[in-house]
Structure formats: structure tokens, C-alpha cells
C-alpha positions in Angstrom: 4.0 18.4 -13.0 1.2 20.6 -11.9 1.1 24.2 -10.7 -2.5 25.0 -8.2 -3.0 28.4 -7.2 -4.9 28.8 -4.1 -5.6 24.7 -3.3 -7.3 23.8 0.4 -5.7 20.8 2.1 -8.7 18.9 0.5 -8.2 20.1 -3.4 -4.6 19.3 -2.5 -5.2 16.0 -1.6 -7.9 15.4 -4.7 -5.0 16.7 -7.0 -2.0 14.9 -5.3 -3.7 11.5 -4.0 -0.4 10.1 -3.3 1.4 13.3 -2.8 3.6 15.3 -4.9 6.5 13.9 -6.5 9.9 13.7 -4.9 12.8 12.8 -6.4 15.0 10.6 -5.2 18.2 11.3 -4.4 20.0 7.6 -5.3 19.0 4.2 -6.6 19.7 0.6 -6.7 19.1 -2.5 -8.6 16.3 -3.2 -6.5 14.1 0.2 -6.6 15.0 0.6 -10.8 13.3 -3.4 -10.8 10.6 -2.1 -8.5 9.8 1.5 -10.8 9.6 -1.4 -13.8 7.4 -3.3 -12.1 4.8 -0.7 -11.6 5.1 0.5 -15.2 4.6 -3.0 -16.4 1.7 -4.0 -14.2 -0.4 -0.3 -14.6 -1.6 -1.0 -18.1 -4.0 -3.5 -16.0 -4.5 -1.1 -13.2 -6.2 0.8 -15.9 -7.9 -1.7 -17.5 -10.1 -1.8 -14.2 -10.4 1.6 -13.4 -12.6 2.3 -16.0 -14.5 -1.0 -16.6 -18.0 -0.4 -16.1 -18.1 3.1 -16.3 -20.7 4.8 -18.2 -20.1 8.2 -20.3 -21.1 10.0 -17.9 -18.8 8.6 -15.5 -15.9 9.1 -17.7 -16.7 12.8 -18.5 -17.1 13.0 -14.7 -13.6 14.9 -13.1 -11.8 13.6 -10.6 -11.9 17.3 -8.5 -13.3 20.4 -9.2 -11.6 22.1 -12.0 -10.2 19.1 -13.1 -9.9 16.9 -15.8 -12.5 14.1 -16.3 -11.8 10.1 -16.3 -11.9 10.2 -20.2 -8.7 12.8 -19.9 -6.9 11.1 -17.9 -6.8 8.1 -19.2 -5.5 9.6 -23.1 -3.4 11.8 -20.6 -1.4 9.1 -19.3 -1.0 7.4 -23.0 0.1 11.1 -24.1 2.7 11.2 -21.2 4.0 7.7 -21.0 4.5 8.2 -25.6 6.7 11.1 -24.9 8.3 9.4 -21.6 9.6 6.3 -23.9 10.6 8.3 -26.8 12.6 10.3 -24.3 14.2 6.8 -22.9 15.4 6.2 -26.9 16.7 9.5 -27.4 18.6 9.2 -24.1 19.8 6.1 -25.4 20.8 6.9 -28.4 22.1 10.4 -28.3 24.7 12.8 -26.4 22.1 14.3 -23.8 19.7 15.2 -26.1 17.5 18.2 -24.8 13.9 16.9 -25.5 11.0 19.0 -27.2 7.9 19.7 -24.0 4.7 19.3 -25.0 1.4 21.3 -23.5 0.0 18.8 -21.9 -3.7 20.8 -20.7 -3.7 21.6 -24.3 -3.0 17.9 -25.6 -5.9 17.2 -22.9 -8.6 19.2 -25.0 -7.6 17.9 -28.9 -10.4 16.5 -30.3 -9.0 13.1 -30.0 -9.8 13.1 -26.6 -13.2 13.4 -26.9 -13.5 11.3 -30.2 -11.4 8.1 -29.4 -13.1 5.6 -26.7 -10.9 5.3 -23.2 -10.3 2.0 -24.1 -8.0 3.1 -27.4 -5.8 4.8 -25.0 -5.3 1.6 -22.7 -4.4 -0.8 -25.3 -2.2 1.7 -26.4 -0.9 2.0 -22.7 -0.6 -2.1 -23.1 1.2 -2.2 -26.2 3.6 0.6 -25.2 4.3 -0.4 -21.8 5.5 -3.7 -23.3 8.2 -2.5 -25.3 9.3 0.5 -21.9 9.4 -2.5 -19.9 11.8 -4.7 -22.9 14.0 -1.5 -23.4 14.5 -1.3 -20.2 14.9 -4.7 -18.5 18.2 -5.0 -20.9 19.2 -1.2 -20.0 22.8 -1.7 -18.3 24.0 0.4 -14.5 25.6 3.4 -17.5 22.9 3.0 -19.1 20.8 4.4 -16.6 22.9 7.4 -16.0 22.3 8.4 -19.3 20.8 11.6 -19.8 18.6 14.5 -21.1 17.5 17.9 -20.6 14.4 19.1 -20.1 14.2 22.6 -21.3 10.9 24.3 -19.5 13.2 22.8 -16.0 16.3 23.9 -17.5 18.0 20.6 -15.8 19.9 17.5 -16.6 17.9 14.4 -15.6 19.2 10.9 -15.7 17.1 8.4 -17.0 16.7 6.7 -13.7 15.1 9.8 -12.2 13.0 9.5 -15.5 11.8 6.3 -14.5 11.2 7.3 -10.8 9.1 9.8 -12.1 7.0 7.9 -14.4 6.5 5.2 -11.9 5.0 7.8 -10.0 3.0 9.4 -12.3 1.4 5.9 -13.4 0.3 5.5 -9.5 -0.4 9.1 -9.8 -3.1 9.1 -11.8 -4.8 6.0 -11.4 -4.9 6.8 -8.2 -7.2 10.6 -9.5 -10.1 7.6 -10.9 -9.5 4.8 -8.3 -10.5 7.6 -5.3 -13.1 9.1 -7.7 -14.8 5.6 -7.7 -14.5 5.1 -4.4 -15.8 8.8 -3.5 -18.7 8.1 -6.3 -19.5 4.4 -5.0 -19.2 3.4 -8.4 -17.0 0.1 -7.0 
């Protein structure tokens, strides 16, 4: 998801608190119920990641060079819109290849900086509830469906979608939760 020129084993593990995504190579019932699990409950992992912070805090970023707490948070709304309009498009058409978005760029639109956090995580709330719906009811060829992602130039099934995004949910609360903790702002 990210590209770092030139990162220390510290910056690495400031940008990678969990460490880098791996895709899995299979799945079963039990992992897909445990990847909808985590994108159900993270709406209220980031409810307390940012409750109590200040505007300072949340223009403070999580590692040098980084982005702040504020753009994260409309970060992960951003990505997780784009990762369930995927899902319906995979759904609903022959492996569709889906449009990329610029994410760094998305992360400095005005919006960012305009919209309280908190817009973003009701929006992560709402959203998350209808991901978790469409997929509770998805069947096994269902989840083989799949897309192409054009900037990887690869077929991926929505499965490894989900593995992905489960991750990337952890991901990224993980860039505030360890920013608290290095801040003591707990």
C-alpha cells in the first residue's frame, strides 16, 4: 500500500505497526468470519482512538513525514468507500477492472482539513454496517469473485479483498493507538 525510500528499522516499524501486508494464500469459513469480524468491530476501535484528543493532537502525525491523526482517520473512510463499492462491482459484474484513486492526494483535499474526525467515523459506522450485511449473506462463489486492479495489473478475489482490508483497518488504528501510547495521551 505504501512505498518508503530509505526507512530505519524504527520508521519501518512507525509505518508498519503490525507489519506489512501478506496475502494469504487460501481461506476458510472461519478466517472470512474472522476478517468480518474485525471490519465490523473497527468502527468502535476508532471511536476511541481519537476520543479526547485535542486539535493539536489530531494534526499531530503518527511518524515523521507522515500523515496526522486527522488524515487518517478520513483516510480509512476514503479507503474502506472505495473497498465496498469494489465488493458491489465484483458482485455484480464480469471482473470488473476498478478505477485507483490517489490516495496521498485524497489525504490533502480540503475536506480533510474542513470536516471534524468524527464525520469520518460515523461514516466508517454507517458504512461498515452495510460491508458487514453484504457480506455475511456473500456465498463460497461468491467470494471467488473477482476484479482487477489496474496500477497491480492482477486479478484479486474478493476474499483476498477482505484479507486486505481487515488488515488495513488494524493497520491504521494501530498508526494512532501507538501514537497515544508513545504521546501518553492514554
Amino acid at each position: 500500500m505504501y512505498q518508503l525510500i530509505d526507512m530505519t528499522p524504527e520508521t519501518e516499524a512507525l509505518a508498519y505497526p503490525i507489519g506489512k501486508f501478506e496475502m494469504p494464500l487460501e481461506y476458510d469459513e472461519t478466517q472470512i468470519r474472522k476478517w468480518i469480524e474485525r471490519i465490523e468491530v473497527s468502527p468502535k476501535w476508532y471511536d476511541a482512538a481519537i476520543e479526547n484528543m485535542d486539535e493539536a493532537q489530531l494534526l499531530t502525525p503518527y511518524r515523521p513525514d507522515g500523515w496526522t491523526v486527522m488524515q487518517v482517520i478520513h483516510h480509512v473512510a476514503d479507503s474502506h468507500m472505495n473497498a465496498y463499492i469494489r465488493f458491489k462491482w465484483a458482485l455484480t459484474e464480469d471482473c470488473p477492472t476498478i478505477k485507483p484513486y490517489h490516495e496521498k492526494q485524497w489525504a490533502e483535499l480540503p475536506d480533510v482539513f474542513n470536516v471534524p474526525v468524527n464525520v469520518s467515523v460515523t461514516i466508517l459506522h454507517a458504512l461498515h454496517r452495510r460491508w458487514v450485511a453484504l457480506m455475511r449473506d456473500m456465498t463460497t462463489e461468491d467470494w471467488k469473485r473477482a476484479m482487477v486492479h489496474p496500477e497491480h495489473n492482477r486479478r484479486m478475489e474478493l476474499w483476498q479483498l477482505l484479507a486486505m482490508y481487515a488488515w488495513h483497518t488494524k493497520h491504521h488504528f494501530e498508526h494512532i493507538f501507538r501514537l497515544r501510547e508513545r504521546m501518553n495521551w492514554l
